[in-house]
C-alpha positions in Angstrom: -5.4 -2.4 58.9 -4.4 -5.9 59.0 -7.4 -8.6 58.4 -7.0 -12.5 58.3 -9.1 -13.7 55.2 -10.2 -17.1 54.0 -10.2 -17.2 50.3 -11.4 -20.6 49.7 -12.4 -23.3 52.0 -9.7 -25.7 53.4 -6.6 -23.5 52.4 -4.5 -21.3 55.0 -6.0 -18.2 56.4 -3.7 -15.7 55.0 -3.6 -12.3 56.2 -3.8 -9.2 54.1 -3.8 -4.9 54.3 -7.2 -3.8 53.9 -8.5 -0.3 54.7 -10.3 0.1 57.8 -14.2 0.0 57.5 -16.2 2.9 59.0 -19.2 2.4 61.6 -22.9 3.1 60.5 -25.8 4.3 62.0 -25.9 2.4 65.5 -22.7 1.0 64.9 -19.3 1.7 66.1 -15.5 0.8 65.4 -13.7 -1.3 67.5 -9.8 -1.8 67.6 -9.3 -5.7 68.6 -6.9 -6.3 71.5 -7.6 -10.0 71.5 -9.5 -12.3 69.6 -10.2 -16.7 71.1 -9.5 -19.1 68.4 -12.2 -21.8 69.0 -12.8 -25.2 67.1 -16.0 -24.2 65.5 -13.7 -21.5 63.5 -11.3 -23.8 62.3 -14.5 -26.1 61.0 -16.0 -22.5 59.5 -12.3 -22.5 57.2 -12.9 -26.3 56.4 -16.3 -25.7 55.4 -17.3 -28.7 58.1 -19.6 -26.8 60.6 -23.6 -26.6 60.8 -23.6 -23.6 59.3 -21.2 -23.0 55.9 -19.7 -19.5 55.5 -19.1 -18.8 51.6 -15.9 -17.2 50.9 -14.5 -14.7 51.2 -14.4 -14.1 54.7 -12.5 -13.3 58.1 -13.1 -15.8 60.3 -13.1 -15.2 64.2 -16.3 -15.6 66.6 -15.0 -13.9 69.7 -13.2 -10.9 70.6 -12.3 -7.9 73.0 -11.4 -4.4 72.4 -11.6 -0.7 72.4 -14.4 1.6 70.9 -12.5 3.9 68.4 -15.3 5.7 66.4 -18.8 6.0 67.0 -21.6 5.7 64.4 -24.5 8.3 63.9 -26.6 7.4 66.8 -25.0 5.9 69.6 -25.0 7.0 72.7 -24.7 3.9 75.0 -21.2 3.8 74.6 -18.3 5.8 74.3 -14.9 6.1 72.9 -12.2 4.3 75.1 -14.8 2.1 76.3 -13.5 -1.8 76.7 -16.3 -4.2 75.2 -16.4 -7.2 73.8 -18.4 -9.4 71.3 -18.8 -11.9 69.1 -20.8 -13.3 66.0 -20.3 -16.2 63.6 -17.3 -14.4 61.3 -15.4 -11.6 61.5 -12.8 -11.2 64.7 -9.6 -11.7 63.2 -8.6 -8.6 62.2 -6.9 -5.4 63.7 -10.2 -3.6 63.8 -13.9 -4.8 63.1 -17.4 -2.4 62.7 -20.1 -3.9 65.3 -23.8 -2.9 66.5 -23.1 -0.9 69.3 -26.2 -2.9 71.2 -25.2 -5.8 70.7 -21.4 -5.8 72.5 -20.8 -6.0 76.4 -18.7 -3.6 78.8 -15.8 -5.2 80.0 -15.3 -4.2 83.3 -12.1 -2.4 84.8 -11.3 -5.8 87.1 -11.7 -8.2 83.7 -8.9 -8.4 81.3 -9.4 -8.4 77.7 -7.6 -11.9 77.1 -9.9 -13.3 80.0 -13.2 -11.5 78.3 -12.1 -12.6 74.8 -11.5 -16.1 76.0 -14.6 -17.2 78.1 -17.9 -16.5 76.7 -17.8 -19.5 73.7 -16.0 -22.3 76.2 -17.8 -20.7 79.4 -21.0 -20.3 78.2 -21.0 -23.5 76.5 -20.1 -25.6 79.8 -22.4 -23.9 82.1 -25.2 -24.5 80.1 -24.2 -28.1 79.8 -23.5 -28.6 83.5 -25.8 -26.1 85.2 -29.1 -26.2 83.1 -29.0 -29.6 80.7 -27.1 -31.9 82.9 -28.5 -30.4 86.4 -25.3 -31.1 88.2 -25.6 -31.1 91.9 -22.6 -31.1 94.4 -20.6 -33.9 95.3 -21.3 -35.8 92.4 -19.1 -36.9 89.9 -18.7 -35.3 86.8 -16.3 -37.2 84.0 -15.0 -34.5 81.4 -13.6 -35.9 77.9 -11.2 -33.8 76.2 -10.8 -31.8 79.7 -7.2 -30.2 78.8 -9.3 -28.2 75.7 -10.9 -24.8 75.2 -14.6 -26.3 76.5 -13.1 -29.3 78.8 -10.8 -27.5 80.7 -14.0 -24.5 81.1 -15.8 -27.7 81.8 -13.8 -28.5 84.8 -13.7 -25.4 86.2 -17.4 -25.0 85.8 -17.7 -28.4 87.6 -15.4 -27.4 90.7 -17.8 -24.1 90.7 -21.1 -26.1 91.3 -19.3 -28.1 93.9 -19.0 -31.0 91.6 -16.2 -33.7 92.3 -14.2 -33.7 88.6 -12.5 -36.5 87.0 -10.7 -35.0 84.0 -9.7 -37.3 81.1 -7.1 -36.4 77.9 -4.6 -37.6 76.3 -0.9 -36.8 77.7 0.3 -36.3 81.5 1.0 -32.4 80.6 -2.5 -31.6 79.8 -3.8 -33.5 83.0 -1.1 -31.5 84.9 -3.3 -28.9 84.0 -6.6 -30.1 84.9 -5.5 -31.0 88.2 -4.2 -27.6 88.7 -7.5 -26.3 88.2 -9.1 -28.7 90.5 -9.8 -31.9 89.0 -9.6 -35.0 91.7 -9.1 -38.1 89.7 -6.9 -38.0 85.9 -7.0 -40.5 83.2 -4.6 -40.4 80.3 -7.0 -42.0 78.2 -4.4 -42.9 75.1 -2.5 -44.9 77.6 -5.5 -46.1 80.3 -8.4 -48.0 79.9 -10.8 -45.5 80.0 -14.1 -47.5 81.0 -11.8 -49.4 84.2 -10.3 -46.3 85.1 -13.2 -44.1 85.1 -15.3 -47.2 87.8 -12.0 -47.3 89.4 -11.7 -43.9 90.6 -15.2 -42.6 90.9 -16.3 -45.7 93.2 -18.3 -47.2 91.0 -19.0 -44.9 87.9 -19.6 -41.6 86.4 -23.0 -39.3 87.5 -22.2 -37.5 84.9 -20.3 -37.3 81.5 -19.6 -34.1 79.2 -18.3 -35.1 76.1 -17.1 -32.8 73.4 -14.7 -35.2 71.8 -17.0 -38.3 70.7 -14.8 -40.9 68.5 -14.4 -44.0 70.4 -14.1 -42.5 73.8 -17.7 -42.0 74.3 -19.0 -45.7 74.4 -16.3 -46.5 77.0 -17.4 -43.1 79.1 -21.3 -44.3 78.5 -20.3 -48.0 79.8 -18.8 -46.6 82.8 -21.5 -44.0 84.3 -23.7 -45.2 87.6 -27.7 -45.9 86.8 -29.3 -43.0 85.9 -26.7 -41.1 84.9 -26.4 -38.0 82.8 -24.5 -38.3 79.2 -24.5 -35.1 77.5 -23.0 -35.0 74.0 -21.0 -31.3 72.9 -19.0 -32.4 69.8 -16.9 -34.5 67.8 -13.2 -33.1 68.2 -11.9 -36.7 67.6 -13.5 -36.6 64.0 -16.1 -39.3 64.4 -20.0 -39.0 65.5 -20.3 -42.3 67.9 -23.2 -44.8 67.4 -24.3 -45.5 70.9 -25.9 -49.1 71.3 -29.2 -48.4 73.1 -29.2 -51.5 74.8 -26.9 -49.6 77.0 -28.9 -46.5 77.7 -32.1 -49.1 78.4 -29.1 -51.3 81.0 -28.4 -48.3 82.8 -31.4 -45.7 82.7 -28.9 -42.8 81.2 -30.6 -39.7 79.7 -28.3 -39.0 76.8 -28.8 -35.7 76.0 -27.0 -32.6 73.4 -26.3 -29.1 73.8 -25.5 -26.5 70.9 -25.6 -23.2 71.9 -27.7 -21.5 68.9 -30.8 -24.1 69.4 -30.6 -24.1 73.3 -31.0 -20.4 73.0 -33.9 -20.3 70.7 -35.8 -23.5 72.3 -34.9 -22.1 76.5 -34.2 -18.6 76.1 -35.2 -18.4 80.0 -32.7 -20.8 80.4 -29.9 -19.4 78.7 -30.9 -15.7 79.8 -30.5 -17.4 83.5 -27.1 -19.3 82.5 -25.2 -16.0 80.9 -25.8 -13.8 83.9 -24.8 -16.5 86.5 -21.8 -16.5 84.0 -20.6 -13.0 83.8 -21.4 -12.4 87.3 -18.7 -15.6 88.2 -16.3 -13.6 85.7 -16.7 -10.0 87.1 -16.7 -11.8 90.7 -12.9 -13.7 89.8 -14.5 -16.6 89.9 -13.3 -17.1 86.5 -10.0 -17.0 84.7 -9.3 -19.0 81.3 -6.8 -20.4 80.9 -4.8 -19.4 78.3 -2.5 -21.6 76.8 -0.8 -19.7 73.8 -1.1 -16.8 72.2 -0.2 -15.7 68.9 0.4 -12.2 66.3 -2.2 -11.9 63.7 0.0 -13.2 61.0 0.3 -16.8 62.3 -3.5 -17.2 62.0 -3.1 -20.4 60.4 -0.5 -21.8 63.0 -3.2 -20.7 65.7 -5.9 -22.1 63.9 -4.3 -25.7 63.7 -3.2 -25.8 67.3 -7.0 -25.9 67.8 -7.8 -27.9 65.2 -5.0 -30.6 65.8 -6.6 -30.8 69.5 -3.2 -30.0 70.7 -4.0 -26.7 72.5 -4.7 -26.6 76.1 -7.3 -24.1 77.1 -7.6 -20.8 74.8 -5.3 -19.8 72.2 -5.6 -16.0 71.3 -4.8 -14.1 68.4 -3.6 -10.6 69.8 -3.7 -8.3 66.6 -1.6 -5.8 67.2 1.6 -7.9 68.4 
């Protein structure tokens, strides 16, 4: 089979013929129909995330297939059976060897681009917007970044709770975009004032602002919420961790607050137990559709993997294995 491996930090994934691996006790093999290329994995390949991955390794936290070949013990699923899963490492490749308890059914009405695309952007955004933010309808929500894997989940997420969106990025064709999926107000932030604009069309300021970009863009957001805001702080796509004055968060009574998905889970599991079920039920419902914005063959891992990186992809890029 065909794997993508990182050899050494910071070079291109290249992708090479290994044979397949065989399924253990509990475990089963999966053949990957498509695997999400999300920013964390191109900051796995840089050595830049939270958490550093020593090579050699196969990068790739998301995926979606079919079971092939049970292990010695398994009996909750079968072979033919869609599933999906997920895990720091490991989804680029043709075929991967997963515990059999820990993937999902994928039902008949969910495709396996839409199940390998939503659950890192998805779950990421509800949890910001439904349980750390507490967004309530009709107000407005500002989204940085909106035209990217989490922004443009973001905005959907947003419409979902009844949320009025205002979707900020940087070019007209990734705003197209958000306004397609539902966002009222659009600021091209490389050619707007973001602070004026974002006053300007809310009325008098943001309610709330998700922020996965940081850089320079997140003081002018934080200047232009309403008093007692929310702020809440995903990432830092542009490359730079901001340094908020706190002068401005005393000013305008803002709770700036973060969300990472691995401590949320360990610190509110109730929380995130409550967050992933709403979730899958709006995707098995059609509530739900990621956008996918390019796709790509196994063997132009690195080419996907900078179209993230780069921040010039517009909702999910997937690696399809077997094109």
């Amino acid at each position: 089979m065909k794997v993508a491996t990182a050899r050494a930090w910071g070079v291109p994934v290249a992708v090479e013929d290994l044979p397949d691996p065989e399924p253990g006790a509990g475990q089963v093999l999966v053949r990957v129909e498509a695997a999400a290329v999300n920013y964390p994995d191109y900051l796995i390949v840089a050595n830049r995330y939270q958490v550093s991955v020593p090579p050699p390794f196969t990068p790739g936290s998301e995926w979606a297939g079919v079971v092939e070949r049970l292990g010695d013990g398994v009996t909750e699923l079968a072979v033919g059976d869609r599933v999906s899963g997920g895990g720091i490492t490991g989804a680029f490749a043709q075929r991967l060897v997963a515990h059999a308890a820990s993937l999902g059914r994928v039902p008949d009405a969910v495709s396996l681009d839409d199940a390998a695309a939503y659950g890192v952007v998805y779950g990421t955004a509800w949890s910001a917007l439904r349980s750390v933010a507490d967004v309530q309808p009709g107000e407005w929500v500002v989204v940085l970044g909106a035209a990217g894997g989490v922004g443009l989940a973001a905005v959907d997420v947003a419409v979902l709770l009844g949320a009025r969106v205002l979707a900020a990025a940087s070019s007209p064709e990734k705003l197209a975009v958000c306004a397609a999926r539902g966002a009222e107000a659009l600021v091209d932030y490389e050619r707007e004032p973001l602070k004026e604009r974002i006053k300007e069309l809310t009325g008098g300021g943001a309610d709330v602002v998700l922020d996965p970009v940081g850089g320079r863009y997140s003081e002018e957001a934080l200047r232009a919420t309403r008093y007692g805001s929310r702020f809440v702080t995903l990432g830092y796509a542009a490359g730079d961790i901001p340094r908020i004055p706190l002068n401005l968060v005393l000013l305008k009574g803002v709770q700036v607050m973060g969300y990472e998905a691995r401590t949320f889970a360990t610190n509110a599991p109730e929380l995130a137990a409550r967050d992933r079920a709403e979730l899958r039920a709006a995707l098995e419902a059609g509530r739900i559709h990621p956008h996918i914005g390019a796709s790509y063959p196994l063997d132009q891992v690195a080419a996907a993997l900078a179209e993230v990186g780069e921040r010039r992809a517009i909702g999910k890029v997937l690696l399809h294995p077997w094109a």
